[in-house]
C-alpha positions in Angstrom: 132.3 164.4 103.8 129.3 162.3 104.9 130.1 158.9 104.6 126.6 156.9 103.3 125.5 154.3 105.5 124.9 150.8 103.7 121.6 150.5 105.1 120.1 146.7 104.0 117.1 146.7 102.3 113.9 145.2 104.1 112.8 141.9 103.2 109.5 142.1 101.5 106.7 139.3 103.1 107.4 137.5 99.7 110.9 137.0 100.4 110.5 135.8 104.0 108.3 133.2 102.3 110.7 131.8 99.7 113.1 131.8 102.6 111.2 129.6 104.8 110.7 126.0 105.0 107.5 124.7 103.4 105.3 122.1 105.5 104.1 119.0 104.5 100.8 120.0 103.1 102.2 123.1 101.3 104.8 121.4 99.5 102.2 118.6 99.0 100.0 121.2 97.0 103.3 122.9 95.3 103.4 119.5 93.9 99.5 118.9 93.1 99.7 122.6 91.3 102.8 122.4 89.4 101.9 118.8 87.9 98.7 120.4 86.4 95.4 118.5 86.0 97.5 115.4 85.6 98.0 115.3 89.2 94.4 115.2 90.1 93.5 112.5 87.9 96.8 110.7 89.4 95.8 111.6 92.9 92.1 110.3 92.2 94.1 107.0 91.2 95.8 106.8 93.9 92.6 107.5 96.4 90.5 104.6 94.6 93.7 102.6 94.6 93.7 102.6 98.7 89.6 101.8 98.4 90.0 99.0 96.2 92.7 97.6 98.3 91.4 98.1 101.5 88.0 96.3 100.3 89.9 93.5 98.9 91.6 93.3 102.3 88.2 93.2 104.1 86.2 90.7 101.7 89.0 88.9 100.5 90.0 86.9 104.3 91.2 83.3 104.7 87.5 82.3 106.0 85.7 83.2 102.9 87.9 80.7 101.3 89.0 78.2 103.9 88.4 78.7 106.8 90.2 77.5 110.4 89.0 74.1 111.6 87.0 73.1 108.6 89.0 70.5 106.4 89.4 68.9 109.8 85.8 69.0 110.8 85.0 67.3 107.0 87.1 64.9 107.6 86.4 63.8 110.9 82.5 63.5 109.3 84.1 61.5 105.9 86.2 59.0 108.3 82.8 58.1 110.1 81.0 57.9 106.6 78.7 61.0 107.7 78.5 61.9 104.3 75.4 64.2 104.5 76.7 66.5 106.8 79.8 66.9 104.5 77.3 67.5 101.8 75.6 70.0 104.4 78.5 72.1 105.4 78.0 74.6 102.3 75.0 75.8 103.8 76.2 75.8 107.4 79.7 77.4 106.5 79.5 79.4 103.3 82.6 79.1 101.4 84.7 78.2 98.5 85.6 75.2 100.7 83.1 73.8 101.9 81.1 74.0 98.5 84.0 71.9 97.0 83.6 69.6 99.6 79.8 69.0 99.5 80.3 68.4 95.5 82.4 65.7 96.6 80.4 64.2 99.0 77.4 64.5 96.2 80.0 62.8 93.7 81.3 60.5 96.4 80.0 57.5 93.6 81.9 58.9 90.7 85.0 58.5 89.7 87.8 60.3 91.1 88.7 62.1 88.0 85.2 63.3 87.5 85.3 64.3 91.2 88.2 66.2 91.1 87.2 68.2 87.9 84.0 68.8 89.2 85.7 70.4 92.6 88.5 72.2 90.5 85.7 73.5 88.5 84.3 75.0 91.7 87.6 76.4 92.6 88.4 78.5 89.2 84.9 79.9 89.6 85.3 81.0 93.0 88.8 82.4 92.3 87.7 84.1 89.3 85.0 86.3 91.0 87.6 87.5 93.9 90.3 88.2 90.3 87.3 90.1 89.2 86.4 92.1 91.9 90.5 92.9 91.8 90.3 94.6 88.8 89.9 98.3 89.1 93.4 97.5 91.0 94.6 96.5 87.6 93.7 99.7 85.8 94.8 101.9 88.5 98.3 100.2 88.2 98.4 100.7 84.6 96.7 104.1 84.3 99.1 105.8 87.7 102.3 105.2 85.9 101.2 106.3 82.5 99.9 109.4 84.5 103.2 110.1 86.1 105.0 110.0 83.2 102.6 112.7 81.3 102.8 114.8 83.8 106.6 114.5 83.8 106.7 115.1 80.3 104.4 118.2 80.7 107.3 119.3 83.5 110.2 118.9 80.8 108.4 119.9 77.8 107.4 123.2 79.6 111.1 124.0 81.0 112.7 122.9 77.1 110.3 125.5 75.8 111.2 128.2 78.4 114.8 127.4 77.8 114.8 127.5 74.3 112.4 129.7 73.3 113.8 132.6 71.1 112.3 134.9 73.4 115.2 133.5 76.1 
């Protein structure tokens, strides 16, 4: 008797590719695919999320506020009672700064409470257009999470149904 050889079978191409490793990019898009149109709108997030920030790193940099030298340049010009070219400085040196301190110089006569509202005032202003221009960050934070989680619910709500369907 002829003894049958146990001959494997071949390994189709699918199989080889389950077997292997995926890269970077191809798990990446596993990802994109099996989150569903969820994970577009949460990648979008996260794209605008990096353009936001990265303009609020560029327009948002210690000069535009206060920048190196000047409180020392203003007061060298106070001490000497050059009071018109503190008042001046907004226009030579644009920023939140220096238009704090030419109010003051303006205001120099009025009284110190008055003169500090006046430059607080200025301040708040100031700060509330860069808090302004932040906000898209805002709603990306609050929409990406909120994202995430329906597409994670998508994920379990499609396995529980799979599991216990009463086709299964």
């Amino acid at each position: 008797e002829a003894e049958a050889a146990v001959v494997p079978e071949a390994e189709t191409p699918a199989d080889a590719d389950m077997d292997r490793e995926l890269t970077r990019g191809e798990a990446f898009l596993l990802k994109l695919k099996q989150g569903g149109i969820t994970m577009i709108f949460l990648l979008a997030c996260s794209v605008f999320g990096v353009g936001f920030t990265i303009e609020r790193l560029v327009g948002l940099r210690r000069g535009v506020i206060v920048p190196t030298g000047l409180a020392e340049k203003a007061d060298a010009f106070w001490r000497k009672g050059q009071y018109d070219r503190v008042a001046r400085l907004a226009t030579s040196k644009p920023c939140t700064l220096s238009r704090m301190l030419s109010a003051v110089a303006r205001h120099r006569h009025s009284s110190m409470a008055d003169v500090s509202m006046i430059a607080g005032d200025i301040a708040a202003r100031e700060l509330k257009n860069h808090m302004r221009r932040a906000y898209p960050l805002a709603v990306v934070a609050t929409l990406s999470p909120m994202l995430g989680l329906r597409s994670e619910e998508r994920r379990v709500g499609k396995e529980c149904r799979s599991r216990w369907s009463p086709d299964h």
